[in-house]
C-alpha positions in Angstrom: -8.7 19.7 -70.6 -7.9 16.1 -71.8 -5.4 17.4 -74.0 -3.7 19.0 -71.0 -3.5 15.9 -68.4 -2.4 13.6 -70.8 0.7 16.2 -71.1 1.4 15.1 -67.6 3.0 12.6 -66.1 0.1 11.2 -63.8 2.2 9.2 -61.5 4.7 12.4 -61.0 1.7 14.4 -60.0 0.5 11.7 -57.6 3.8 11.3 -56.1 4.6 15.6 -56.1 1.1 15.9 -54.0 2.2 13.2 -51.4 5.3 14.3 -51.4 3.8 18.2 -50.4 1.0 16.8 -48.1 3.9 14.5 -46.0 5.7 17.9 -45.6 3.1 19.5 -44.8 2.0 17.1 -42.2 5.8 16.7 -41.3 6.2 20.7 -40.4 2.5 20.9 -38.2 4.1 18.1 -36.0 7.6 19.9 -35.6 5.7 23.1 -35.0 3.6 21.5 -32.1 6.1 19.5 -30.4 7.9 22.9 -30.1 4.8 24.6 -28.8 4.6 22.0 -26.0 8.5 21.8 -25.8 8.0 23.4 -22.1 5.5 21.9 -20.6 6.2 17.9 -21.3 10.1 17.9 -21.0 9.5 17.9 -17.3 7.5 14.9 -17.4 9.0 11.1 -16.4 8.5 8.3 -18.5 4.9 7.7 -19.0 3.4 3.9 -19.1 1.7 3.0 -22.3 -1.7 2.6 -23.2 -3.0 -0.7 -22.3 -6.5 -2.4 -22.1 -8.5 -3.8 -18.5 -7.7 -2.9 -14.9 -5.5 -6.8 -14.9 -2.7 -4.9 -17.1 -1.9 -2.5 -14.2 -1.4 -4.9 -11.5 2.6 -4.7 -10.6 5.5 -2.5 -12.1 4.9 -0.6 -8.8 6.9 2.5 -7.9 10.1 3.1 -5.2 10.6 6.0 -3.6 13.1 7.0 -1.0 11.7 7.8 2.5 13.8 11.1 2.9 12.9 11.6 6.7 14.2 7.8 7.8 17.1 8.0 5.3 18.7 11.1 6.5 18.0 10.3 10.7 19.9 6.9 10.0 22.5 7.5 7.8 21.4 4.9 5.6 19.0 5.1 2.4 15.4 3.7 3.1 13.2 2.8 0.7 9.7 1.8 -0.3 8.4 -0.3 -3.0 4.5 1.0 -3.1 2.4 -1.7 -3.4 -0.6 0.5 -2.3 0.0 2.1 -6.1 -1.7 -1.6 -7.6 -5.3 -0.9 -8.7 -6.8 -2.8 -5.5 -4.8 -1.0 -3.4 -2.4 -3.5 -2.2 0.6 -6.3 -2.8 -2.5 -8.9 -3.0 -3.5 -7.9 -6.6 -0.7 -9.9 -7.8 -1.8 -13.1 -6.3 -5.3 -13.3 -6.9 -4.9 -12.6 -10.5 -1.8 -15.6 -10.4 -4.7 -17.8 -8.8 -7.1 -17.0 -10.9 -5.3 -17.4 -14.3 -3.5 -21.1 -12.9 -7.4 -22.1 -12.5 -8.2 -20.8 -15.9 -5.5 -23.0 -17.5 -6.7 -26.0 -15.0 -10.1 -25.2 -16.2 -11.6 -24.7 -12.7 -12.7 -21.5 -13.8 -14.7 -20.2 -16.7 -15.2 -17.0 -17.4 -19.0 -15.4 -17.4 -20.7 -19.0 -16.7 -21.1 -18.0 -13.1 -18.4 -19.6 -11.5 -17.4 -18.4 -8.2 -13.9 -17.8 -6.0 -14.2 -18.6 -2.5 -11.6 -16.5 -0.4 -10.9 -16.7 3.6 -9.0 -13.2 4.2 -8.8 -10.3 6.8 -9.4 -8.2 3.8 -6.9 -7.1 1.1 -6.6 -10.1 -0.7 -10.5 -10.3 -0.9 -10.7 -6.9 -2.2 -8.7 -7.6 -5.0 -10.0 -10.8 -5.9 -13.5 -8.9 -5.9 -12.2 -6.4 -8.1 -10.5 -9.1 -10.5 -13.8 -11.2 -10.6 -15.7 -8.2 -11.5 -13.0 -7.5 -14.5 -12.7 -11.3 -15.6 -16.3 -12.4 -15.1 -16.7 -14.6 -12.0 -18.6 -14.1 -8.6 -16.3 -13.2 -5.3 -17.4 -14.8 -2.2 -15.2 -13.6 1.1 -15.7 -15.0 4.8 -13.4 -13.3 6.9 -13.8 -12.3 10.5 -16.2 -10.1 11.9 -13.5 -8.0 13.7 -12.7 -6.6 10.1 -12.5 -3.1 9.8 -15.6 -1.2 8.5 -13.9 0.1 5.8 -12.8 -2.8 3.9 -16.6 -4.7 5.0 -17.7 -1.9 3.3 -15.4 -1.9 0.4 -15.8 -5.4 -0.5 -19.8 -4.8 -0.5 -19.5 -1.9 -2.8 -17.5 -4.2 -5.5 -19.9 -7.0 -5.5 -18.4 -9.7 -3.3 -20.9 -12.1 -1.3 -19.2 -11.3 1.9 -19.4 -14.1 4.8 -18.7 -12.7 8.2 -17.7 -15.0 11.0 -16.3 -15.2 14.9 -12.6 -15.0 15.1 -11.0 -18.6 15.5 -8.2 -20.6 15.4 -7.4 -22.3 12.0 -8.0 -25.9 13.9 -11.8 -24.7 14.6 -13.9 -25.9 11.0 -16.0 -22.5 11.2 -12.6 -20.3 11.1 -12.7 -18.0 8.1 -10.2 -19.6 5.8 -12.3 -23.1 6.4 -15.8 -22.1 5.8 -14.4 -20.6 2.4 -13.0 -24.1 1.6 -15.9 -25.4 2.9 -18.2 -23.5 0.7 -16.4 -24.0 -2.4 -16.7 -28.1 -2.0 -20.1 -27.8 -1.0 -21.0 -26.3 -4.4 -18.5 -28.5 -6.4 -20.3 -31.8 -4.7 -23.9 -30.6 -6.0 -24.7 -32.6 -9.1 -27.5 -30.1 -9.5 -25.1 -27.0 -9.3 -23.6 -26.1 -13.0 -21.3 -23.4 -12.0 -17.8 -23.9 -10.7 -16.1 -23.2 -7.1 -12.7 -22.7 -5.9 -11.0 -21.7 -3.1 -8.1 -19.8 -4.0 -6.4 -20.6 -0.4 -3.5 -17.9 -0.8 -2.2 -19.5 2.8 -1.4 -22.4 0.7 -1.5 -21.9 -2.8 2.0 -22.4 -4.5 1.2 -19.4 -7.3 1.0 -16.9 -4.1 5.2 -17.1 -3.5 6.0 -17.7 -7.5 4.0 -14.5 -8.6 6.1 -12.4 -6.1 9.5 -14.3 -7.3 8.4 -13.4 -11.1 7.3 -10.2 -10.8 7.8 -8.0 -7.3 11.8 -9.8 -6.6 12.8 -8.7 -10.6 10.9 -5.5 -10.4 12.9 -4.6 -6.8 16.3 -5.6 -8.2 15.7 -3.5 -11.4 14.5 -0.4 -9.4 17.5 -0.6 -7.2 20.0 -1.4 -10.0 20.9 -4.5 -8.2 22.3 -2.2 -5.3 20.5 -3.3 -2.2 21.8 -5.1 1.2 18.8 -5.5 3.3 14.7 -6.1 2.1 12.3 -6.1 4.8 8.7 -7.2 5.0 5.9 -8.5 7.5 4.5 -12.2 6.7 0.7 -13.2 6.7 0.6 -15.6 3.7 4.3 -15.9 3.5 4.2 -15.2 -0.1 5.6 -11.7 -0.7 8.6 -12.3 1.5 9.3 -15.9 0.4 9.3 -15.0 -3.0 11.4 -11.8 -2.7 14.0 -13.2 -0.8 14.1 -16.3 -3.2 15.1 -14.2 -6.2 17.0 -11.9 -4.6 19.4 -14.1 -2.9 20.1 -16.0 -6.2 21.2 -12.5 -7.8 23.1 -11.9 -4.3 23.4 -14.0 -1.8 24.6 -11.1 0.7 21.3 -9.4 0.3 19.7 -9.8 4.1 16.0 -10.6 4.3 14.6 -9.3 7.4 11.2 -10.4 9.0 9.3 -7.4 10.8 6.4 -9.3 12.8 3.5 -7.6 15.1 3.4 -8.7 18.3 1.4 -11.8 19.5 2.8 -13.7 16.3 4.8 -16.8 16.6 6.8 -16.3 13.3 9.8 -13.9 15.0 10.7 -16.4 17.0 10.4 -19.1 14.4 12.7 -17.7 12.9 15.0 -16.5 16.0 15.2 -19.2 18.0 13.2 -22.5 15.7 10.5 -22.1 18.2 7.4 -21.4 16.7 5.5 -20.0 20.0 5.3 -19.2 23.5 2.7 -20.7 25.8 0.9 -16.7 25.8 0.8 -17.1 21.7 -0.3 -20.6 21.7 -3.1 -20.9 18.9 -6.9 -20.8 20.0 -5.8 -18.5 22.9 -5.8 -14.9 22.3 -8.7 -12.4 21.5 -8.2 -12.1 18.4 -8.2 -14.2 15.0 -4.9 -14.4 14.3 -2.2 -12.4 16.4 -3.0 -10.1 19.5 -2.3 -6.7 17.8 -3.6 -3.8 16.0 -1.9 -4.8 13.0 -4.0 -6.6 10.6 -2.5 -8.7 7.9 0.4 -9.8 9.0 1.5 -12.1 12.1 0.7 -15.8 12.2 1.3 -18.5 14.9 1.5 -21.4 12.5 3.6 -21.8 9.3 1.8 -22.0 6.1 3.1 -23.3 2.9 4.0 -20.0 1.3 6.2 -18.5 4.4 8.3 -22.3 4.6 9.3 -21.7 0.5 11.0 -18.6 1.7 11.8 -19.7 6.1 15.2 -20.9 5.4 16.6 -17.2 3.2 15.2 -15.1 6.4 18.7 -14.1 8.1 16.8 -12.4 11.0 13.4 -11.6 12.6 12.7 -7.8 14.3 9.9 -7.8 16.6 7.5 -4.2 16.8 4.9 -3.5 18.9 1.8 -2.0 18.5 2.7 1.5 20.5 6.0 1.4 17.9 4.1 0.2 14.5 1.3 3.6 15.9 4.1 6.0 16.8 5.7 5.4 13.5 2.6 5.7 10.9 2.0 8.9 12.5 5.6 9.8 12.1 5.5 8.5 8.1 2.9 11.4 8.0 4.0 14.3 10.0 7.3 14.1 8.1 6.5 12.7 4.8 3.1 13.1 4.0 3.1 9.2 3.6 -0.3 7.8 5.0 0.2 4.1 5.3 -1.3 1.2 6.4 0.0 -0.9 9.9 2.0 -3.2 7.9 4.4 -0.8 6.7 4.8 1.2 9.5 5.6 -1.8 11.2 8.2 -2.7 8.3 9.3 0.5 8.5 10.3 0.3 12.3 12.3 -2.8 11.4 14.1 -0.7 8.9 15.3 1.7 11.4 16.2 -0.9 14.1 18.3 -2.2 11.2 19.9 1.0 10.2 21.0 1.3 13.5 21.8 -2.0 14.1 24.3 -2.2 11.1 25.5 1.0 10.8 24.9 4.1 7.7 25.3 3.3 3.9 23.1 0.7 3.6 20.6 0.8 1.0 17.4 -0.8 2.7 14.1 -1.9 0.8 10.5 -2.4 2.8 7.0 -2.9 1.0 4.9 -0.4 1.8 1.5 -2.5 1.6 -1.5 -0.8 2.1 -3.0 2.8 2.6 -3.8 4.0 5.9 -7.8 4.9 4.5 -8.3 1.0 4.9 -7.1 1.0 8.4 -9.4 4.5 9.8 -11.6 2.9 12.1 -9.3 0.7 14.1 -5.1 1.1 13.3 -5.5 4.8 12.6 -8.3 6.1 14.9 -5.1 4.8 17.8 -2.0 6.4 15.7 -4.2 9.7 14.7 -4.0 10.3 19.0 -0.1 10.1 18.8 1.7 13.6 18.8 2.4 15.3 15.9 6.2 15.9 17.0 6.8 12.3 17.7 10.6 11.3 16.8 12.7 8.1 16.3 13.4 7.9 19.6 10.1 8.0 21.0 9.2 5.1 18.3 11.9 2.4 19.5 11.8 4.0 23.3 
């Protein structure tokens, strides 16, 4: 046997059996791509893999919203910032705060530090999500008006959630103040090792410059740069300010439209340069921020993020709460689309602006939130609309 290897080239036998094992290996894949030939071609560009629930914040989808493009002439779009992991726009902020406090070193991962957060609800949720994922403790005061679902949603991810009485921001036990509040209290113990801060996304400076990095490029990619009018509500400010920052430096004919709830101040702010009327002065409506069914959006008092952005807004479109109602129910008659109040009240100023500036324009609106965190207050009003309500019936 000795005598019959060493007539052999060793190195030509290793390199023949590689060479038959790559084709080998080389014909199976051919042979099962064409197997599956049918059923993958019809699938779209998939995302790749990637590691913790952080990596699939943004990159959110558009779609067209066929029923409101082909009633106006003009094509209406969405971008779905429902599709984030949290559920909503606000994903990208908290996880901009919380990384700008990691590289202050205000926050430290899995020592117990805590984030303090005064929200109606979505940006809470995601910041309890995040702090889950990235090793801190969430702690949300927010009104006690808050819809059962997202109370019961920010309990289920962990957060320490701090209900209080609706009030104006002047009054120290309003939402957004006990969270600051709390935060120093712990941050003034001696005795207290772990860190506090409040992420104050009214105020915060990463809220407008995550939404001018990410969501304005993301847009203007998605359209192909093709796009005369982007439309979006304001509670923060940041989303819009942002948007329309980036968006007017790749075109400054692109119009930024503000769609506001009624009972806010900010429509006409931006209208007329006065901030209120004496019915939506501050500390004198029921409610904690704007007299409406909407939650989220509508303020009557300008916060840092929405003055970045004030002087870009071309125009402000006022809806109501029968309109914002009327139209959700509408998005899901006619589209299956079941969205939150925000973006049926966006989507309302979309139409008005169809309308108001005549067909071919290609119109973007953020659709923010789903309708399942609005059941027990938005959507138990706009599930009693009819089923064959129409455009006109909406801006009637």
């Amino acid at each position: 046997m000795g005598g019959f290897l060493q007539g052999w080239d060793w190195r030509l036998l290793v390199q023949t059996s590689a060479a038959v094992a790559a084709t080998a290996v080389l014909v199976n894949e051919l042979y099962r791509l064409l197997q599956h030939r049918d059923s993958s071609s019809h699938l779209t560009t998939l995302s790749p893999r990637t590691r913790g629930v952080e990596s699939l914040i943004g990159n959110t989808p558009v779609i067209e919203i066929k029923s409101l493009s082909r009633l106006t002439g003009c094509k209406i779009y969405a971008k779905l910032e429902l599709n984030n992991p949290g559920g909503s726009a606000k994903d990208r902020v908290a996880l901009a705060i919380i990384r700008a406090n990691e590289r202050a070193r205000k926050l430290r991962p899995h020592h117990g530090d805590l984030i303090f957060e005064g929200t109606s609800g979505s940006t809470g949720i995601s910041f309890a999500m995040l702090a889950n994922a990235l090793g801190y403790q969430a702690h949300i005061c927010l009104p006690d008006d808050t819809s059962p679902e997202k109370l019961q949603l920010l309990r289920s991810l962990g957060a320490v959630v701090e209900p209080v009485k609706p009030a104006s921001i002047v009054d120290p036990n309003q939402y957004t103040n006990a969270a600051r509040n709390a935060a120093a209290k712990i941050d003034a113990d001696p005795n207290d090792p772990r860190n506090a801060v409040f992420a104050d996304q009214f105020e915060n400076d990463a809220n407008w410059r995550i939404h001018y990095d990410t969501t304005g490029p993301e847009i203007w990619t998605q359209m192909d740069g093709n796009i005369d009018v982007f439309i979006n509500g304001s509670g923060t400010g940041g989303t819009i300010a942002g948007v329309a920052k980036y968006l007017k430096q790749k075109n400054e004919n692109v119009r930024i439209v503000l769609a506001d709830p009624q009972g806010s101040g900010l429509a006409n702010r931006v209208n007329y340069g006065v901030m209120y009327d004496s019915v939506e002065k501050e500390g004198t409506r029921r409610r904690h921020q704007v007299d409406t069914t909407v939650e989220g959006i509508g303020l009557n008092r300008l916060t840092w993020n929405f003055k970045q952005g004030e002087s870009l807004i071309d125009e402000a479109i006022r809806v109501t709460d029968d309109q914002a109602l009327k139209m959700a129910k509408y998005l899901c008659i006619n589209d299956g689309l079941f969205w939150g109040s925000s973006a049926a009240v966006n989507c309302v100023a979309a139409v008005k602006t169809a309308y108001k500036y005549g067909p071919g324009q290609k119109i973007v609106v953020v659709a923010c939130d789903s309708g399942a965190r609005h059941l027990s207050k938005f959507w138990k009003l706009a599930q009693q609309q009819n089923d064959d309500v129409t455009i006109d019936d909406i801006l009637a």
